[in-house]
PyMOL Python script that loads the backbone (N, CA, C, O; Angstrom):
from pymol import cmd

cmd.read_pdbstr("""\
ATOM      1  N   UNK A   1      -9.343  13.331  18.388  1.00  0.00           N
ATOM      2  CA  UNK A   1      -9.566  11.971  17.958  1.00  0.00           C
ATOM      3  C   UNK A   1     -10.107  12.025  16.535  1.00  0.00           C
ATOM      4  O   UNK A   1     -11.063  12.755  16.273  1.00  0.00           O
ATOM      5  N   UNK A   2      -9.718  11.526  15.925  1.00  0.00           N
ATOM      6  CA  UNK A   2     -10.137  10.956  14.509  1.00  0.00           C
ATOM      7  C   UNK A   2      -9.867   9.928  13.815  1.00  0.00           C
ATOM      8  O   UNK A   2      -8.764   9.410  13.993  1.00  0.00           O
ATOM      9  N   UNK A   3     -10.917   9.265  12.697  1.00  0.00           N
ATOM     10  CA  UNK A   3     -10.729   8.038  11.640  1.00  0.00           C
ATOM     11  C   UNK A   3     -10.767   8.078  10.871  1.00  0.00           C
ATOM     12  O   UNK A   3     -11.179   9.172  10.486  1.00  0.00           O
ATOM     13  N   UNK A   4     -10.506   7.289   9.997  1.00  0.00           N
ATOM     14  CA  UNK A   4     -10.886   6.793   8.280  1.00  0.00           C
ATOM     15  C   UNK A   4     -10.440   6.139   8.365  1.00  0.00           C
ATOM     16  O   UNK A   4      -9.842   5.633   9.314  1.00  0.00           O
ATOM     17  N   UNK A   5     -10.691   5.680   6.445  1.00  0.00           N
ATOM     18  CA  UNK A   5     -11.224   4.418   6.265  1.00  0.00           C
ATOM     19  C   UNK A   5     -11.073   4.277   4.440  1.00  0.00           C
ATOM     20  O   UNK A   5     -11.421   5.234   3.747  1.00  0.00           O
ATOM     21  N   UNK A   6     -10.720   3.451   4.026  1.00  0.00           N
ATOM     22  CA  UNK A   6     -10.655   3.639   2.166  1.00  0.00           C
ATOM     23  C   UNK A   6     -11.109   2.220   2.016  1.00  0.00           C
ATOM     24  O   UNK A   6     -11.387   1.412   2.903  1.00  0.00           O
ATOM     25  N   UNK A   7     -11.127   2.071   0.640  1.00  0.00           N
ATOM     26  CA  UNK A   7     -11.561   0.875  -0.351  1.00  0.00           C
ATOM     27  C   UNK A   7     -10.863   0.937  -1.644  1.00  0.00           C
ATOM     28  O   UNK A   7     -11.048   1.832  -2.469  1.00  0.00           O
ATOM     29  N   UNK A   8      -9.887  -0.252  -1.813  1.00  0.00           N
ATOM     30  CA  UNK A   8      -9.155   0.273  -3.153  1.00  0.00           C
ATOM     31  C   UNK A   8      -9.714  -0.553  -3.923  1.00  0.00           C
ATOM     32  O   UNK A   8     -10.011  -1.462  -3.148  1.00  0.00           O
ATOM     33  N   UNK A   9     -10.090  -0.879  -5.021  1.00  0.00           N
ATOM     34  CA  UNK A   9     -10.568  -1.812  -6.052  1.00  0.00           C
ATOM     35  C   UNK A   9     -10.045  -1.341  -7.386  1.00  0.00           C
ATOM     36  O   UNK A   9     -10.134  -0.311  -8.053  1.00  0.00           O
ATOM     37  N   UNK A  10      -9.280  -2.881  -7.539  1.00  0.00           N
ATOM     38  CA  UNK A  10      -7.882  -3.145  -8.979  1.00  0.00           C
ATOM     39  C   UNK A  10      -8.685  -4.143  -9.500  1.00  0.00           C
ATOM     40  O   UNK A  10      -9.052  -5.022  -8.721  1.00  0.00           O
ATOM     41  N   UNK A  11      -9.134  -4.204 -10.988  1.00  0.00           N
ATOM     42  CA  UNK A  11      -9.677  -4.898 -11.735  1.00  0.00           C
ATOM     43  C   UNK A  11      -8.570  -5.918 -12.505  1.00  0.00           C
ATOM     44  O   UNK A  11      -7.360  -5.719 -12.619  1.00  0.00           O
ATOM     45  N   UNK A  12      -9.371  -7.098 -13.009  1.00  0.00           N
ATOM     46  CA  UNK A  12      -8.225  -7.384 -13.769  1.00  0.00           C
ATOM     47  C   UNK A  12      -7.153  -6.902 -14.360  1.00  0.00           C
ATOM     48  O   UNK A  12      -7.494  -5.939 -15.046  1.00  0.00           O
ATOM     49  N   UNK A  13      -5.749  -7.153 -14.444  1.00  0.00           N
ATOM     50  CA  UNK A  13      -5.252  -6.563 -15.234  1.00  0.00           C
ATOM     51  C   UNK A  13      -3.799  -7.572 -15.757  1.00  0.00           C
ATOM     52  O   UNK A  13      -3.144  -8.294 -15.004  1.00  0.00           O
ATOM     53  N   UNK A  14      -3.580  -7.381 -17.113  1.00  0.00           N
ATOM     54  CA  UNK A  14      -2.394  -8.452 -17.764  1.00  0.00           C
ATOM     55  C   UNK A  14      -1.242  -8.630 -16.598  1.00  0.00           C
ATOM     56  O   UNK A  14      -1.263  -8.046 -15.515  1.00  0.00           O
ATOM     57  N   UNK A  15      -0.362  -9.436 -16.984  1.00  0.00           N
ATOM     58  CA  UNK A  15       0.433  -9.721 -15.594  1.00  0.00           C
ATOM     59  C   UNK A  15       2.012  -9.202 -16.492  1.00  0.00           C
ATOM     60  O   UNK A  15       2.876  -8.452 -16.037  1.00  0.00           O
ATOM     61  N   UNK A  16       2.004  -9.873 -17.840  1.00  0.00           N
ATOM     62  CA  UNK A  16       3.308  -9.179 -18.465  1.00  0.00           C
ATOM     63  C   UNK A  16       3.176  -8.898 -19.796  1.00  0.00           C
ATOM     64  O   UNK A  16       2.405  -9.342 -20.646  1.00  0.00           O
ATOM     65  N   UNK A  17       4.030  -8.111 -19.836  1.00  0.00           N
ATOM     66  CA  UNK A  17       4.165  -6.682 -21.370  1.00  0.00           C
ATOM     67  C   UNK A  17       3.510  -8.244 -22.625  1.00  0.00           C
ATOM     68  O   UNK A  17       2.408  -8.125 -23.161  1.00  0.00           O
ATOM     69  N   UNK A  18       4.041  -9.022 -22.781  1.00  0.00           N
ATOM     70  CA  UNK A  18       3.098  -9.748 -23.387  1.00  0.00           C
ATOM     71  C   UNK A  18       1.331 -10.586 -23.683  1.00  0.00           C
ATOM     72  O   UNK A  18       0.894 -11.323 -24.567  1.00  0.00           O
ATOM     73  N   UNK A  19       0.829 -10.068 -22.608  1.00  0.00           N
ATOM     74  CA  UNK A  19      -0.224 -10.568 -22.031  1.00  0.00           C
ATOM     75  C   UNK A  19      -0.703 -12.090 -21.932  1.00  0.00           C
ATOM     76  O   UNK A  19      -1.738 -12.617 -22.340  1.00  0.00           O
ATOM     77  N   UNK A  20       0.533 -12.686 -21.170  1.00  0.00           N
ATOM     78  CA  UNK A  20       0.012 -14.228 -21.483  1.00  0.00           C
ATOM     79  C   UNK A  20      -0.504 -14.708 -20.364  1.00  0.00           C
ATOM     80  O   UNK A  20      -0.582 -15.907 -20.098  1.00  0.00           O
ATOM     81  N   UNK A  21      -0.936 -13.650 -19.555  1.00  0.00           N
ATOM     82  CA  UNK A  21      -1.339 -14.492 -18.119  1.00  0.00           C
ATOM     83  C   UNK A  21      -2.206 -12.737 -17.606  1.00  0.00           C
ATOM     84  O   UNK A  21      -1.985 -11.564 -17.906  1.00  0.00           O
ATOM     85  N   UNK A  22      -3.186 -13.424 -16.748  1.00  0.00           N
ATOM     86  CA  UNK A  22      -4.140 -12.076 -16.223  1.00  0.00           C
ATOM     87  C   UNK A  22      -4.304 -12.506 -14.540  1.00  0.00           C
ATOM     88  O   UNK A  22      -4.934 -13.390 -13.958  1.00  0.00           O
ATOM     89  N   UNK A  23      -3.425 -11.433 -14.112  1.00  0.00           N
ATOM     90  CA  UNK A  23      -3.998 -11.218 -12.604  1.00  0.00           C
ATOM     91  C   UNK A  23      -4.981 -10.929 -12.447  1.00  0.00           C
ATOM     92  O   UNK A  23      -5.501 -10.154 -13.250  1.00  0.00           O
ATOM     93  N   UNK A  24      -5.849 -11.519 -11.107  1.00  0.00           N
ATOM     94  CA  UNK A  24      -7.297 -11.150 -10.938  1.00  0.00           C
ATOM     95  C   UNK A  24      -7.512  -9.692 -10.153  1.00  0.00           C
ATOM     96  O   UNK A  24      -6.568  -8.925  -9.963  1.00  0.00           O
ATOM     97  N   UNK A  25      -8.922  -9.401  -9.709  1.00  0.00           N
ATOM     98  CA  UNK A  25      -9.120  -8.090  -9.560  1.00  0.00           C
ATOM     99  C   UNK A  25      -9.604  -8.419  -8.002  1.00  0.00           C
ATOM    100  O   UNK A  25     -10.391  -9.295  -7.643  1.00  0.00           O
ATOM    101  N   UNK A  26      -8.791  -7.313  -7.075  1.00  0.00           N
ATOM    102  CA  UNK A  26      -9.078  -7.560  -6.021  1.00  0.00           C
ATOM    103  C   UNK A  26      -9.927  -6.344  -5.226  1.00  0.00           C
ATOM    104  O   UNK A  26     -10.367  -5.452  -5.951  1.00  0.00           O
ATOM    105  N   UNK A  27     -10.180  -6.252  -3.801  1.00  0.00           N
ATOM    106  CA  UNK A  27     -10.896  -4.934  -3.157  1.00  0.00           C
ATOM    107  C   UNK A  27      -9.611  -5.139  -1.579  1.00  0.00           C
ATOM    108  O   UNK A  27      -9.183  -6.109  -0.952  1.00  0.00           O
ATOM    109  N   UNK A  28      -9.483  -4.187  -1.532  1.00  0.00           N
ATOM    110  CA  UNK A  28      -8.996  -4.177  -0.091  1.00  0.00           C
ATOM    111  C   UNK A  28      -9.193  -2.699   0.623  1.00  0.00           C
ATOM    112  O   UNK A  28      -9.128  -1.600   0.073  1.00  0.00           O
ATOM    113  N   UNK A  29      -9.482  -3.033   2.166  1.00  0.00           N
ATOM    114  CA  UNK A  29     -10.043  -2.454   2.628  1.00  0.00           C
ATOM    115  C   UNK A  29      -8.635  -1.774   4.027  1.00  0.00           C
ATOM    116  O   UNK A  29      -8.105  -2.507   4.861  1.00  0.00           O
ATOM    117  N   UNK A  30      -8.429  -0.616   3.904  1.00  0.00           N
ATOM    118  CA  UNK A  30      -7.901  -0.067   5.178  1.00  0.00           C
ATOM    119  C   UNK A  30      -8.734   1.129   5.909  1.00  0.00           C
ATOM    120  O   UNK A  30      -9.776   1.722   5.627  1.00  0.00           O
ATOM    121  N   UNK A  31      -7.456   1.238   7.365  1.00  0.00           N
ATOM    122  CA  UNK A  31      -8.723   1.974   8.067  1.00  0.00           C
ATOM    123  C   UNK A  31      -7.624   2.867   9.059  1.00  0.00           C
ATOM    124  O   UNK A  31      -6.411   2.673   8.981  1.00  0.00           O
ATOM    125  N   UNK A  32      -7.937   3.385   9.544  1.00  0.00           N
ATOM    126  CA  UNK A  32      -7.351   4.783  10.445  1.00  0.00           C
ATOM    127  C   UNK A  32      -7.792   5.120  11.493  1.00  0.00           C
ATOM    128  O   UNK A  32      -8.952   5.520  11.585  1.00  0.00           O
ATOM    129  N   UNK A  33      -6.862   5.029  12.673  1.00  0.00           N
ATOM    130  CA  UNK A  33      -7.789   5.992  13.759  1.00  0.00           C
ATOM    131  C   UNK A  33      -6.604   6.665  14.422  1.00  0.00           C
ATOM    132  O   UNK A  33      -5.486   6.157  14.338  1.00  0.00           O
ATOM    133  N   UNK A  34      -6.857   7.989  15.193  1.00  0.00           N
ATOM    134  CA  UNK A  34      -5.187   8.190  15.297  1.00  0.00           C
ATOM    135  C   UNK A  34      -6.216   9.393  16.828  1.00  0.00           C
ATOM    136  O   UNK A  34      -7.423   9.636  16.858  1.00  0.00           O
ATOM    137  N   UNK A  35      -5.234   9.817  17.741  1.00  0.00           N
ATOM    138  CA  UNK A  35      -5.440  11.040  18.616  1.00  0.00           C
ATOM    139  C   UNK A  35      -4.071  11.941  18.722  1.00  0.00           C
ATOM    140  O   UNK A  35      -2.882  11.629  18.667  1.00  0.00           O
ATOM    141  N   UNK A  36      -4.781  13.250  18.906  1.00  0.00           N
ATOM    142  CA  UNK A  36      -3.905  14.311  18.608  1.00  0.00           C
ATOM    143  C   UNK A  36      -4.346  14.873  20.109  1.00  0.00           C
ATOM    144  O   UNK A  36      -5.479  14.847  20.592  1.00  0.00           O
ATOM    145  N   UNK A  37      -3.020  15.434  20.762  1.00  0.00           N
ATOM    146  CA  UNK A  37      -3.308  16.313  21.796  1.00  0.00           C
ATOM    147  C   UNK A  37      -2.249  17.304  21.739  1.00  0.00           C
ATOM    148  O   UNK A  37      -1.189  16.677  21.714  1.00  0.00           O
ATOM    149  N   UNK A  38      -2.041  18.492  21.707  1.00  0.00           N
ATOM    150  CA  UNK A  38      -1.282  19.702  21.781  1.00  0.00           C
ATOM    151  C   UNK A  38      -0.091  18.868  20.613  1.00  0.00           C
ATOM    152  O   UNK A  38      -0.588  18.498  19.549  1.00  0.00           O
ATOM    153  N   UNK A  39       1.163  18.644  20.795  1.00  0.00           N
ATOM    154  CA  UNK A  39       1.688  18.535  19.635  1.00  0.00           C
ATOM    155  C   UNK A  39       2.230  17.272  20.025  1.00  0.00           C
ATOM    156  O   UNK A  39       3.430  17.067  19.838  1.00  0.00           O
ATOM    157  N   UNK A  40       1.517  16.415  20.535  1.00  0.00           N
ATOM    158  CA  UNK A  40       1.598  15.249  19.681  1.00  0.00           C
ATOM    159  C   UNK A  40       0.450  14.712  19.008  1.00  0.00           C
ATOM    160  O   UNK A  40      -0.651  15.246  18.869  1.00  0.00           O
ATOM    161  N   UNK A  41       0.930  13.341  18.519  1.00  0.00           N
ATOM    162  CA  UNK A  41      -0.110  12.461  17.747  1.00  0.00           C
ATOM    163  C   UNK A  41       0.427  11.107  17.912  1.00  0.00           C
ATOM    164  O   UNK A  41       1.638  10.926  17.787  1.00  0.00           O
ATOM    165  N   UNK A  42      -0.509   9.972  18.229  1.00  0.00           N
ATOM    166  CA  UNK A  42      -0.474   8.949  18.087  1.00  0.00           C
ATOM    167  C   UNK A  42      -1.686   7.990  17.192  1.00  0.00           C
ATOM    168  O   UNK A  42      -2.897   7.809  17.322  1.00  0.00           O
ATOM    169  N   UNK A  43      -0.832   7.602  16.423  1.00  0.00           N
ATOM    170  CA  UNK A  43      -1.858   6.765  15.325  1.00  0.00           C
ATOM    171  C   UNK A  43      -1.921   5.152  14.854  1.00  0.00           C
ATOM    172  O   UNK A  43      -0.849   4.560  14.727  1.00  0.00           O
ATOM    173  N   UNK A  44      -2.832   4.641  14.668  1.00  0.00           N
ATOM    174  CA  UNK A  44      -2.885   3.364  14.183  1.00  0.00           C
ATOM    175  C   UNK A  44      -3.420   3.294  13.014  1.00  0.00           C
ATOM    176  O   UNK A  44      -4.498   3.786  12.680  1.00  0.00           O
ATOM    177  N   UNK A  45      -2.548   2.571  12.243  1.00  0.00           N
ATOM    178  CA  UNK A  45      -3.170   2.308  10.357  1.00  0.00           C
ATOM    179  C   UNK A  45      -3.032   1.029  10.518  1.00  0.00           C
ATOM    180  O   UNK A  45      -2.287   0.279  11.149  1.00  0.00           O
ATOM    181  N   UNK A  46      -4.171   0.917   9.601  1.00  0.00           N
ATOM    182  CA  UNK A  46      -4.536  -1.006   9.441  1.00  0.00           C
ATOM    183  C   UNK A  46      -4.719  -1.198   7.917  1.00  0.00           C
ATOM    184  O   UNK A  46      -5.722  -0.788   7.332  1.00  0.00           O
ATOM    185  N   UNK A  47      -3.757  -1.805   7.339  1.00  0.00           N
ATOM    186  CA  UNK A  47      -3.582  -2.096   6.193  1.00  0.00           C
ATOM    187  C   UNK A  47      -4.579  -3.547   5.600  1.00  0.00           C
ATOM    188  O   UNK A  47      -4.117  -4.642   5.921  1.00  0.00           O
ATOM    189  N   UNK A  48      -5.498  -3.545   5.019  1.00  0.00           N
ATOM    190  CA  UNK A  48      -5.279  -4.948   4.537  1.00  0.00           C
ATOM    191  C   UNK A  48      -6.444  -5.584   5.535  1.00  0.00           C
ATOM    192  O   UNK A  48      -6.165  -6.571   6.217  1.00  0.00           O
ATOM    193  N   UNK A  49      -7.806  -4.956   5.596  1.00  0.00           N
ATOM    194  CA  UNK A  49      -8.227  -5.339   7.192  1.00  0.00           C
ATOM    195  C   UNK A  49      -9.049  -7.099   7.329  1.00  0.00           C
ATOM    196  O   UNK A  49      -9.053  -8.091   8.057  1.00  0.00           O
ATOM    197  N   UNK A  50      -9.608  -6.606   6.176  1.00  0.00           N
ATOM    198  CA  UNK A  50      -9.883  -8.460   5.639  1.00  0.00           C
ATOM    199  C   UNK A  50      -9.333  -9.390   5.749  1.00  0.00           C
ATOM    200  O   UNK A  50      -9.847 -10.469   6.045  1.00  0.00           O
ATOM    201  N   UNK A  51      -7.819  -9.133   5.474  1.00  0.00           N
ATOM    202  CA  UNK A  51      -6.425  -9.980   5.084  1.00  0.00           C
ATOM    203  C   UNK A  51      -6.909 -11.035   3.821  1.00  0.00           C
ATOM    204  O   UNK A  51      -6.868 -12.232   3.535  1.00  0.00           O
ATOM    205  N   UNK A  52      -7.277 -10.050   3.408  1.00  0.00           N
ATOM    206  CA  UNK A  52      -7.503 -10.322   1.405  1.00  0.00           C
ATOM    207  C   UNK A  52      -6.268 -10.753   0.842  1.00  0.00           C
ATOM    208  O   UNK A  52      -5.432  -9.930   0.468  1.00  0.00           O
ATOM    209  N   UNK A  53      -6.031 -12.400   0.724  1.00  0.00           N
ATOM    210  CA  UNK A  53      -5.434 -12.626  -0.295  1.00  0.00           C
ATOM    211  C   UNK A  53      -5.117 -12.123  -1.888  1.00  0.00           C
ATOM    212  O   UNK A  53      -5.976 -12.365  -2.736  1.00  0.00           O
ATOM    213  N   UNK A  54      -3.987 -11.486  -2.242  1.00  0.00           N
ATOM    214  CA  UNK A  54      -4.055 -10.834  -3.595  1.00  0.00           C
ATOM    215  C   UNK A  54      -3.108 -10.424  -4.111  1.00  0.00           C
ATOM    216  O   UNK A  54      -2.476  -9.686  -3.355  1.00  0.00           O
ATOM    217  N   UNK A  55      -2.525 -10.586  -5.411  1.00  0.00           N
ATOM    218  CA  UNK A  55      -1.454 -10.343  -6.098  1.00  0.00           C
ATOM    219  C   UNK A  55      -1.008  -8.576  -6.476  1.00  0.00           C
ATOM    220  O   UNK A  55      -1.560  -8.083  -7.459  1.00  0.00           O
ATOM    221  N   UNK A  56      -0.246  -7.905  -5.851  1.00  0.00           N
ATOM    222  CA  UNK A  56       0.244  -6.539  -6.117  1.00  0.00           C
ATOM    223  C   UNK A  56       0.707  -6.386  -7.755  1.00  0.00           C
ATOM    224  O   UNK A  56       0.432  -5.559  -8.624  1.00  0.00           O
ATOM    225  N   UNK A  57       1.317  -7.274  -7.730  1.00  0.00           N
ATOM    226  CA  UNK A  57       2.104  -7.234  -9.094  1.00  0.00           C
ATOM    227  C   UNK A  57       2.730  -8.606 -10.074  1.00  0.00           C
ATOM    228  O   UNK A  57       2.141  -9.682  -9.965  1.00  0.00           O
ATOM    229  N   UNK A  58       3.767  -8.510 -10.884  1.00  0.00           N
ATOM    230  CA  UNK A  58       4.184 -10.064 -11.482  1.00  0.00           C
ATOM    231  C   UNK A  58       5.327  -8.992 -12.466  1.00  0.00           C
ATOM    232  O   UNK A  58       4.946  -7.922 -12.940  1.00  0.00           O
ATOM    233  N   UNK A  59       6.711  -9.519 -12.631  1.00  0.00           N
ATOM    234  CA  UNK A  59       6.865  -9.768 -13.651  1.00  0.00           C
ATOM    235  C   UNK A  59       6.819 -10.431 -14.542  1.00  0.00           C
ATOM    236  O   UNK A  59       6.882  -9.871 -15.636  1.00  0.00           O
ATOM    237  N   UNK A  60       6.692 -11.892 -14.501  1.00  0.00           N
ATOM    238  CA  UNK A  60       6.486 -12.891 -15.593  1.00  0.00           C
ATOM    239  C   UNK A  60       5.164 -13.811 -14.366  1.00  0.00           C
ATOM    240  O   UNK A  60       4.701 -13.612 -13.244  1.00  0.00           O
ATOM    241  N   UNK A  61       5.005 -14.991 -15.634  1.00  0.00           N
ATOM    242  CA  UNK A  61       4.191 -15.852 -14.693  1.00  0.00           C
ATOM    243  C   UNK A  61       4.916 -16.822 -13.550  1.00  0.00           C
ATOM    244  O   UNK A  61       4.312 -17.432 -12.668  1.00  0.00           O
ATOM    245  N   UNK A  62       6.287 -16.819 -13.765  1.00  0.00           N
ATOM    246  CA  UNK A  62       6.839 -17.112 -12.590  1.00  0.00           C
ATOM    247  C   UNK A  62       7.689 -15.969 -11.700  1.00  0.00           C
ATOM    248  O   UNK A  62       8.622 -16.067 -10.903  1.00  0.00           O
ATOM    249  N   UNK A  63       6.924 -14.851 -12.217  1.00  0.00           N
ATOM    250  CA  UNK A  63       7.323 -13.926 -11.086  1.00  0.00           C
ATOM    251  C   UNK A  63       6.094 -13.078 -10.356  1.00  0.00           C
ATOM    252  O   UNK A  63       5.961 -11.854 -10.382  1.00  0.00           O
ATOM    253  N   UNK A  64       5.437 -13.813  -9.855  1.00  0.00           N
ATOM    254  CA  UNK A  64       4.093 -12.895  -9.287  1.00  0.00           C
ATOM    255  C   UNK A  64       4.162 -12.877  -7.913  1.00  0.00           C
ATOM    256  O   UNK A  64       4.359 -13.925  -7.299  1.00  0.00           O
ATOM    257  N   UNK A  65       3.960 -11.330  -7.087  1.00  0.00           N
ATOM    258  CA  UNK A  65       4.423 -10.709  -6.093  1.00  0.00           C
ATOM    259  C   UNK A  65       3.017 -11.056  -5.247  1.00  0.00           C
ATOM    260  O   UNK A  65       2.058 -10.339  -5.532  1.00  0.00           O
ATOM    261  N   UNK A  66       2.808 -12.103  -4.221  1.00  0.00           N
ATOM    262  CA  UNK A  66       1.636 -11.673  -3.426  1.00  0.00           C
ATOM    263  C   UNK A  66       1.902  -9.777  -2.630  1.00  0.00           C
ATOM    264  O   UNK A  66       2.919  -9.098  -2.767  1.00  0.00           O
ATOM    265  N   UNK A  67       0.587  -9.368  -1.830  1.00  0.00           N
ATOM    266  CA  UNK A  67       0.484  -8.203  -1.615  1.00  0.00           C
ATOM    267  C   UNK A  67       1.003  -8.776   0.311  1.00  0.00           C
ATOM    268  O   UNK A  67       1.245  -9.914   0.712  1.00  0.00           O
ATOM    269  N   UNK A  68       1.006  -7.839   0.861  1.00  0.00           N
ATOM    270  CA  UNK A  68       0.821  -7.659   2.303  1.00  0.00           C
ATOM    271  C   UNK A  68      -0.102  -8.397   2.985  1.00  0.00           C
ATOM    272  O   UNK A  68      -1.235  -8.013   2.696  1.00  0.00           O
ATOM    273  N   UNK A  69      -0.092  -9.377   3.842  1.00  0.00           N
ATOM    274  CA  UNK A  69      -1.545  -9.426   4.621  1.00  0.00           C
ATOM    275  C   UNK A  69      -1.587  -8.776   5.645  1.00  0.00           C
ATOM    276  O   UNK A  69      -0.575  -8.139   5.939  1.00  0.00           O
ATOM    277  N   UNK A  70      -2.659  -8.721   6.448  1.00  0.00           N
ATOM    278  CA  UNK A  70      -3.064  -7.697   7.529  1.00  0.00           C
ATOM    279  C   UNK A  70      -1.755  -7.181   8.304  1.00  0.00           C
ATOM    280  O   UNK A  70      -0.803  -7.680   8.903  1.00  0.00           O
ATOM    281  N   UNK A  71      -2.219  -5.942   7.974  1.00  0.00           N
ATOM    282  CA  UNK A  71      -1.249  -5.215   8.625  1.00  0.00           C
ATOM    283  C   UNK A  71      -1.209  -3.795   9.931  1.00  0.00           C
ATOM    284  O   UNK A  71      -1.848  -2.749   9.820  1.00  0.00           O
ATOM    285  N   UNK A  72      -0.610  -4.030  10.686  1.00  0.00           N
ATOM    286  CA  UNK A  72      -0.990  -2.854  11.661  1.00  0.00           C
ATOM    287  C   UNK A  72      -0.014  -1.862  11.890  1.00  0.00           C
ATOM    288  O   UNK A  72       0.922  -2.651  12.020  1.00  0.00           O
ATOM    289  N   UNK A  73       0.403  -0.980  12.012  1.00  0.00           N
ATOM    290  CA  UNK A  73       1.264   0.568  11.931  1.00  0.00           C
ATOM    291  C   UNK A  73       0.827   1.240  13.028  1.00  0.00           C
ATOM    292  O   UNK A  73      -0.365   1.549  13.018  1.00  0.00           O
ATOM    293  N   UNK A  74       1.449   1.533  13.931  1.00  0.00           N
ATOM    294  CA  UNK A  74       1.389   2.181  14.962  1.00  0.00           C
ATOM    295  C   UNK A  74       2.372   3.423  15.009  1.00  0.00           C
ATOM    296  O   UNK A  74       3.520   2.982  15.073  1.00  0.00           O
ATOM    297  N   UNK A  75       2.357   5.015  15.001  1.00  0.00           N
ATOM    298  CA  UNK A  75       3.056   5.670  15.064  1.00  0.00           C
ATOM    299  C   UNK A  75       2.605   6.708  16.301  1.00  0.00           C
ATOM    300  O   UNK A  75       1.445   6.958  16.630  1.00  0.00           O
ATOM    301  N   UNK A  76       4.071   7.353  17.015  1.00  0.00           N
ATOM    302  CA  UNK A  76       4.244   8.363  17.664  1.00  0.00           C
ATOM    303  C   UNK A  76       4.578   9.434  16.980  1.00  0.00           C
ATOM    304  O   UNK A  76       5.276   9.034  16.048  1.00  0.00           O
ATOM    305  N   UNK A  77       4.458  10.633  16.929  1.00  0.00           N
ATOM    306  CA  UNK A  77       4.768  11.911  16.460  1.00  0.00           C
ATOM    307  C   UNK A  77       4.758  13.289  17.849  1.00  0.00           C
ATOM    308  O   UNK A  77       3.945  13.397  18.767  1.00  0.00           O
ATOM    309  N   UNK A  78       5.827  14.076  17.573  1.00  0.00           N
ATOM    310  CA  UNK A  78       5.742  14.972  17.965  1.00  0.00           C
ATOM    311  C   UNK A  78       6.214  16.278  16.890  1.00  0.00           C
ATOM    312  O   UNK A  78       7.253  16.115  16.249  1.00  0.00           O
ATOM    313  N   UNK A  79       5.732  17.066  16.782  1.00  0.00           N
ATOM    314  CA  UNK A  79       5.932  18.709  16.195  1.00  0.00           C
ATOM    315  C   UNK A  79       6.555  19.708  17.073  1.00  0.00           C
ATOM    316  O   UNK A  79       6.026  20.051  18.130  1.00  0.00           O
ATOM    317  N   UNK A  80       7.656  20.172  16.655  1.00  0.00           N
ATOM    318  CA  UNK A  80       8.256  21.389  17.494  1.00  0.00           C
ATOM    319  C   UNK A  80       7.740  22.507  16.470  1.00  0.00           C
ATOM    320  O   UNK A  80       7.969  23.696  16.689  1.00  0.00           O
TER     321      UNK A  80
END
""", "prot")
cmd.dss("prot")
cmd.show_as("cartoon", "prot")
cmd.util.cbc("prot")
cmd.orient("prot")
């Protein structure tokens, strides 16, 4: 059995090669917990755990990309 856990924090930053517009600076928080027994693994990732509204990216000011909201990932694995 094991977890984690991160904190990403993006500060302001210009939105296009001209700088006429500034995306704001966000924090988002994911997290991990997963169990391993002989060769498998089953895991859960949680993206986004706040469900922090927040812009990933933009190409122009009418092109700005919201990010993901909460998100959950569930995987099976096996190793031969």
């Amino acid at each position: 059995m094991g977890f984690g856990g991160g904190v990403t924090f993006v500060s302001d930053r210009q939105g296009d090669l001209e700088n006429t517009f500034t995306l704001p600076s966000y924090v988002r928080t994911d997290a991990a917990i997963y169990y391993r027994r002989d060769n498998w693994r089953v895991g859960l990732n949680i993206k986004n755990l706040f469900d922090v509204y927040y812009f990933e990216s933009a190409d122009s000011i009418d092109s700005v990309y919201p990010a993901a909201p909460f998100t959950v990932l569930e995987t099976v694995s096996i190793q031969f």
